[in-house]
Structures are given as C-alpha cells and as structure tokens.
C-alpha positions in Angstrom: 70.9 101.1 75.9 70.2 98.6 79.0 73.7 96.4 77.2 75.9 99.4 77.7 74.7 100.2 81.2 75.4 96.3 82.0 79.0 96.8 80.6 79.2 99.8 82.2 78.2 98.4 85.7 80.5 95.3 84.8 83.2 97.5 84.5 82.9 99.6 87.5 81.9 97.0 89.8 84.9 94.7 89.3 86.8 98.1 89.4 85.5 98.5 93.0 86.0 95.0 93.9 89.7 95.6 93.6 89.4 98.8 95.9 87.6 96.7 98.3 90.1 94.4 98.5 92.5 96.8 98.7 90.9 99.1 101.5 89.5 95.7 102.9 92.8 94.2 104.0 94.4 97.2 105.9 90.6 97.7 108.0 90.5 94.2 108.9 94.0 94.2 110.4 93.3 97.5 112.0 90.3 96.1 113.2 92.0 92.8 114.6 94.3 95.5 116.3 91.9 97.5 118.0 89.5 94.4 119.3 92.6 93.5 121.8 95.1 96.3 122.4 96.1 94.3 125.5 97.5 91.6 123.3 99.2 94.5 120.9 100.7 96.3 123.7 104.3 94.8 123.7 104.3 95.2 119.8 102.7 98.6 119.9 103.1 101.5 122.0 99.9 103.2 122.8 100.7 106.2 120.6 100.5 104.0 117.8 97.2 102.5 119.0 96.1 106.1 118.2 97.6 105.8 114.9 95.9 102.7 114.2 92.1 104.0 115.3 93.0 107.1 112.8 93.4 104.8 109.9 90.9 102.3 110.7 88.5 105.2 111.0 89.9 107.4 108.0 89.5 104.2 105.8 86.5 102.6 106.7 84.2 105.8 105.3 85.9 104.8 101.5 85.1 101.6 102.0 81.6 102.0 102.7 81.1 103.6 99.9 82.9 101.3 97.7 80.5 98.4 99.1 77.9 100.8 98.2 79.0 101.5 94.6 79.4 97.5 94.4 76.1 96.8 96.0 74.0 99.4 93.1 76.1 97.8 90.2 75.8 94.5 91.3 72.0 95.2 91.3 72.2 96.3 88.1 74.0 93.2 86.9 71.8 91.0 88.5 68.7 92.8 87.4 69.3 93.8 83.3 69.6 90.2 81.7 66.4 89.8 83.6 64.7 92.8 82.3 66.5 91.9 78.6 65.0 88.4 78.6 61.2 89.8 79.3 61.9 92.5 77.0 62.9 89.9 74.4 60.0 87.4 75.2 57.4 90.4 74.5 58.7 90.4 71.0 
C-alpha cells in the first residue's frame, strides 16, 4: 500500500514540477515587469502594464497551488522509505 502511494506521489509530483516550471517562468517575468514600470515604460504602454498585473495575478493563484501539491507529495516522498525501513526493521 505505502509503495503505490510513493509511486503515486512520484508521479504527480514531477507532474507538478513541470507546471511549476511552466507557470514559474511567465510570473517571474511579470514580476520583473511590475517591480520597475519606469524602466518598462518605453517598451510598454501603461495599458499593457494592466495587462501584465492581470496575468501576474491570474497565474500566481495556480502556481500556489502547484507548490502546494509539490510541497504534500514531496512530503510523502521524503517521509515513506522512512516509514518502510522501520516497518521493515520491526520484522
């Protein structure tokens, strides 16, 4: 039982680890962009400042939660060998 849930939590954590870096990239450049709009300003106009808060905030609620899901599998990863090994030793 506690090997499938490792596999499963394997599986779904490298999963999210893809949509972090794929959510990641497009909030840290939005991010980048909104710190200094004065410097953007020539490339940007300030509608598209708007634009950019939008998806920087639109984004950044899916990639909480895909830290979160990593943060419980990688629990889980880091905490069932332990738990198999006692279980074993008790033997």
């Amino acid at each position: 039982m506690l090997q499938h849930i490792y596999f499963w939590a394997k599986k779904i954590h490298n999963l999210m680890m893809w949509f972090a870096i794929i959510l990641g990239v497009p909030i840290a450049i939005t991010g980048v962009l909104i710190e200094e709009p004065e410097k953007w300003e020539t490339i940007f106009n300030p509608s598209q400042m708007y634009t950019i808060r939008d998806i920087h905030g639109e984004w950044s609620g899916k990639f909480a939660i895909v830290l979160a899901i990593m943060m419980v599998t990688g629990f889980l990863m880091w905490l069932l060998p332990r738990m198999l090994s006692r279980y074993a030793k008790t033997k």
